[in-house]
C-alpha positions as CSV (number, residue, x, y, z in Angstrom):
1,X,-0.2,32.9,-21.8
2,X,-1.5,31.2,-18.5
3,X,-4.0,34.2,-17.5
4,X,-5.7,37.2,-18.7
5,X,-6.0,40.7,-16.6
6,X,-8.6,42.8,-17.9
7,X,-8.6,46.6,-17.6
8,X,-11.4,49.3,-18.3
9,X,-10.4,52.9,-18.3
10,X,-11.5,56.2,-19.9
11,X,-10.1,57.3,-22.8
12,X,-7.7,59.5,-21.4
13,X,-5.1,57.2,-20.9
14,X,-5.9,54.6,-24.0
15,X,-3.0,54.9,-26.2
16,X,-0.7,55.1,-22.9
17,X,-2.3,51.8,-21.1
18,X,-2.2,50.1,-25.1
19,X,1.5,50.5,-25.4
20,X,2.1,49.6,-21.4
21,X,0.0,46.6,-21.5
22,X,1.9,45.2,-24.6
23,X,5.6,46.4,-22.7
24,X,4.2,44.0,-19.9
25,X,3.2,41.2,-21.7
26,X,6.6,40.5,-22.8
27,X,8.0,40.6,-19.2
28,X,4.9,38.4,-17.7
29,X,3.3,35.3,-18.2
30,X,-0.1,37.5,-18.5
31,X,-2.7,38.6,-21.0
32,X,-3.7,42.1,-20.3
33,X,-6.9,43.7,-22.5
34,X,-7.9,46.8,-21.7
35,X,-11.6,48.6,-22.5
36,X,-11.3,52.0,-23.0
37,X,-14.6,53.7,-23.0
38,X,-15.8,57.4,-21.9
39,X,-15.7,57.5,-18.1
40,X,-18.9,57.7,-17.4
41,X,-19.8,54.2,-18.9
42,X,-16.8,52.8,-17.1
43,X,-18.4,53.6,-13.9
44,X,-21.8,52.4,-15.3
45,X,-19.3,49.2,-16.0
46,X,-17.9,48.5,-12.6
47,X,-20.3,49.7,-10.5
48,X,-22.9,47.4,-12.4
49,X,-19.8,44.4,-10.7
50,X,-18.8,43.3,-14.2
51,X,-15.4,41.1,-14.0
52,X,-13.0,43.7,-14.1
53,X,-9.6,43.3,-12.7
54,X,-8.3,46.7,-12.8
55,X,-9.3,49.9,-12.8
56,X,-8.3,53.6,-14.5
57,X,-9.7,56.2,-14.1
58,X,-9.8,60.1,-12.7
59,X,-8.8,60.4,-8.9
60,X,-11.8,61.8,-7.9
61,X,-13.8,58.7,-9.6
62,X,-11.6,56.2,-8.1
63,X,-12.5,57.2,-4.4
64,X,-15.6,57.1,-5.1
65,X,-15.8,54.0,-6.3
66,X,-13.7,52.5,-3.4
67,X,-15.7,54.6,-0.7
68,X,-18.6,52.5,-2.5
69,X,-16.9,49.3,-1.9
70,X,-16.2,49.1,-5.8
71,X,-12.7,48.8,-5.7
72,X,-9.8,47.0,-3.1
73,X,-9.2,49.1,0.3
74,X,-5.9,50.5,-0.5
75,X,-4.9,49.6,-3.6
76,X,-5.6,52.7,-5.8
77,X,-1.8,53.5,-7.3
78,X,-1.7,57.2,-9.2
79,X,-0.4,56.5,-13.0
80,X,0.0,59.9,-14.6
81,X,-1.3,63.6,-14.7
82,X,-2.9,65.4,-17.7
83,X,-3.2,69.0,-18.6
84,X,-6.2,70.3,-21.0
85,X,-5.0,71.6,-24.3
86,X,-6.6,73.8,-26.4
87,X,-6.8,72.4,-30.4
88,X,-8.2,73.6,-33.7
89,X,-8.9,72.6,-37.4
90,X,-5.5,72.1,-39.2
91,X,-4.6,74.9,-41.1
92,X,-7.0,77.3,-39.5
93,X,-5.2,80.8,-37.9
94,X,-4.8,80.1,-34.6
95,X,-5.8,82.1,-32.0
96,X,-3.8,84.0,-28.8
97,X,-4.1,81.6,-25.8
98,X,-1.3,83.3,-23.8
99,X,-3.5,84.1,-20.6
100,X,-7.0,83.8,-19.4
101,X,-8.4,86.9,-21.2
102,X,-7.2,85.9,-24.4
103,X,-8.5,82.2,-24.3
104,X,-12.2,83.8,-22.9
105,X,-11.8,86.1,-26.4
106,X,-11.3,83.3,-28.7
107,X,-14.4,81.4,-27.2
108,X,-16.4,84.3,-27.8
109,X,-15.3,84.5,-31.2
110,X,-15.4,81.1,-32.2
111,X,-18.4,79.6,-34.3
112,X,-18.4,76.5,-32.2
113,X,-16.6,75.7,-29.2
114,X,-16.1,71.8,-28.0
115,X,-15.6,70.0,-25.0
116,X,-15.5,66.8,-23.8
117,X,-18.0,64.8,-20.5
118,X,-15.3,64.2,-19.0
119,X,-12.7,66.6,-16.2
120,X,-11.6,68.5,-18.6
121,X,-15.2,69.5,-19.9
122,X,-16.7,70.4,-16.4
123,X,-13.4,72.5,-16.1
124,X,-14.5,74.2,-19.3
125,X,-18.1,74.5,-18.0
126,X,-16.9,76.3,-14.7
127,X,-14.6,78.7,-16.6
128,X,-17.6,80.0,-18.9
129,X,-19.7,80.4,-15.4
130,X,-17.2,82.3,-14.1
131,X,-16.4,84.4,-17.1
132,X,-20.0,85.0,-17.2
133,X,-20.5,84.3,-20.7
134,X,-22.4,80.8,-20.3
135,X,-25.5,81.8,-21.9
136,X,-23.8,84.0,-24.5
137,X,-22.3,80.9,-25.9
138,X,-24.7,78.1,-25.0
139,X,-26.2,78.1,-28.8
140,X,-22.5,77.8,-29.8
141,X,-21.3,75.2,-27.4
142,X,-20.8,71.3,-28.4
143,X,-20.5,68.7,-26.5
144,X,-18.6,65.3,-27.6
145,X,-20.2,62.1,-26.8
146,X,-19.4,59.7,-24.7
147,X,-15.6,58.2,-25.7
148,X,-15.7,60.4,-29.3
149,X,-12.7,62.3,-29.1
150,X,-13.0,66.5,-29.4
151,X,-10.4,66.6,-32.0
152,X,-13.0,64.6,-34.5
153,X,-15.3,67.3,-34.0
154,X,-13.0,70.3,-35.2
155,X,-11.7,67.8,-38.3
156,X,-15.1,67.2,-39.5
157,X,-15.9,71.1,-39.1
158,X,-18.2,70.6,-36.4
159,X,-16.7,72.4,-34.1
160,X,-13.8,75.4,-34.6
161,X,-12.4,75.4,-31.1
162,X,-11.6,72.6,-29.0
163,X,-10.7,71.9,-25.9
164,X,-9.7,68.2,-24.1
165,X,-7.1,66.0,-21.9
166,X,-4.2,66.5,-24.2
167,X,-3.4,62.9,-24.2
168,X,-6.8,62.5,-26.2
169,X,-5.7,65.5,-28.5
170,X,-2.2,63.7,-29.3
171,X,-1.9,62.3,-33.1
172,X,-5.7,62.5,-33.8
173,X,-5.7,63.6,-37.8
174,X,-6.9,66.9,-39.1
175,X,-6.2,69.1,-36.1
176,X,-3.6,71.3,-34.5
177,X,-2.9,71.6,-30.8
178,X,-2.0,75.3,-30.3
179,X,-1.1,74.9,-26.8
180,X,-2.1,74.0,-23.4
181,X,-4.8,76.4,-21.2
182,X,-2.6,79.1,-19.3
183,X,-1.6,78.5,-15.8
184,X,-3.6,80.5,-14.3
185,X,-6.8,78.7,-15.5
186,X,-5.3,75.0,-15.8
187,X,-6.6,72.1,-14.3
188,X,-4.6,68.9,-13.9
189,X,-6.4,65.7,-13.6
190,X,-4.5,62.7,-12.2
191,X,-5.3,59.5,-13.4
192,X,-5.1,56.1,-10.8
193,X,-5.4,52.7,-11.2
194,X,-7.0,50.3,-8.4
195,X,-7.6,46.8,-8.4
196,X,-11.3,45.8,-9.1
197,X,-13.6,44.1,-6.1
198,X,-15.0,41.5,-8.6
199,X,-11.0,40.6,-9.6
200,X,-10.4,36.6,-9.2
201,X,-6.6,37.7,-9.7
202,X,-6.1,40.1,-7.1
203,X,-2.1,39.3,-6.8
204,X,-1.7,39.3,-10.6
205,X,-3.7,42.7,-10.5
206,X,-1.1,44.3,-8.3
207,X,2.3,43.4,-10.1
208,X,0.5,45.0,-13.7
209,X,-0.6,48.6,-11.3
210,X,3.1,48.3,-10.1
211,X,4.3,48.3,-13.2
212,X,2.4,51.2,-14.4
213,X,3.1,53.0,-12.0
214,X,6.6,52.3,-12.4
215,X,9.9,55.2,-13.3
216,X,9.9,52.4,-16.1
217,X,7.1,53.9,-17.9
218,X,7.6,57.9,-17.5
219,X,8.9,58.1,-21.1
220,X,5.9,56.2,-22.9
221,X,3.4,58.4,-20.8
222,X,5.1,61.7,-22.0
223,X,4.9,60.2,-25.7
224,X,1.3,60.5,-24.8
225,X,0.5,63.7,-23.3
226,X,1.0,62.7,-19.7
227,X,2.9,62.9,-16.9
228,X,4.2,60.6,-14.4
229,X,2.1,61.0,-11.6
């Protein structure tokens, strides 16, 4: 293959951007390898003006980063939408996660409770402020690192209750996913991809984020717990 695209993104989308990338290197004369990371380090990444071609990452992040000059003016492209689901040991009684109330109970009740750094853990954080049971829990509450996924947490019986981006819930061994968080207290995070300041392929960049964001790829995304964007 004639060039290489390289792609950092959380690891939100991971499995989604694998199986894409390999779809596209079939139909293009292009190399695509993708870094997925915890968010927060792929910020670190690009803002530090490491060669990156393309980035993906959380809406929010990504006008940031091109309000900062970090990424090309105009050329953030929205890939897919993910929902926070709410998981648990395998084989473990599940608990009722029908509406607000009854997802606030099952925090309260569990031994530990797990969440991620990224969206879906400062949702989590604002729910327990607004329930007003932050400092109830706090002893109780467990944070994953950096790119570890929550679901590792509750397998190794760290954690009892979890709660992530469903896409980083999907197929992960010894957990069940009961269930998304009600609508009423769901938060949607929409994932983009942009082309990189740094990129020395800017044209090739914008074909592979057209092709993501393509009706082409809505059925590998809901494979993955997301949604077309």
């Amino acid at each position: 293959m004639s060039d290489e695209l390289t792609v950092i993104s959380s690891m939100a989308t991971r499995q989604m951007l694998a199986e894409l990338a390999g779809a596209y290197q079939k139909r293009a004369a292009c190399r695509v390898t993708i870094t997925s990371i915890g968010g927060l380090e792929a910020v670190r990444r690009v803002r530090a003006g490491e060669p990156i071609d393309i980035v993906v990452l959380a809406a929010h992040v990504m006008e940031e980063l091109e309000a900062s000059g970090h990424l090309v003016p105009l050329s953030r492209a929205a890939l897919a939408r993910s929902s926070i689901a709410v998981a648990i040991r395998s084989g473990e009684e599940r608990p009722r996660i029908g509406d607000a109330e009854a997802v606030k109970q099952a925090v309260l009740k569990a031994r530990k409770v797990s969440y991620s750094t990224g969206p879906s853990g400062d949702r989590l954080k604002q729910l327990f402020a607004h329930w007003g049971i932050t400092d109830a829990i706090s002893a109780r509450l467990v944070q994953a690192p950096p790119g570890v996924p929550v679901g590792s947490l509750l397998a190794n019986r760290e954690a009892d209750l979890g709660f992530q981006q469903l896409s980083e819930l999907v197929d992960l061994p010894g957990i069940d996913i009961i269930g998304l968080l009600p609508p009423e207290i769901q938060s949607e995070t929409v994932f983009s991809a942009a082309i990189a300041s740094r990129s020395s392929k800017p044209d090739q960049a914008r074909a592979l984020i057209e092709f993501l964001a393509s009706p082409d790829t809505a059925a590998t995304k809901r494979r993955h717990g997301l949604e077309p964007a």
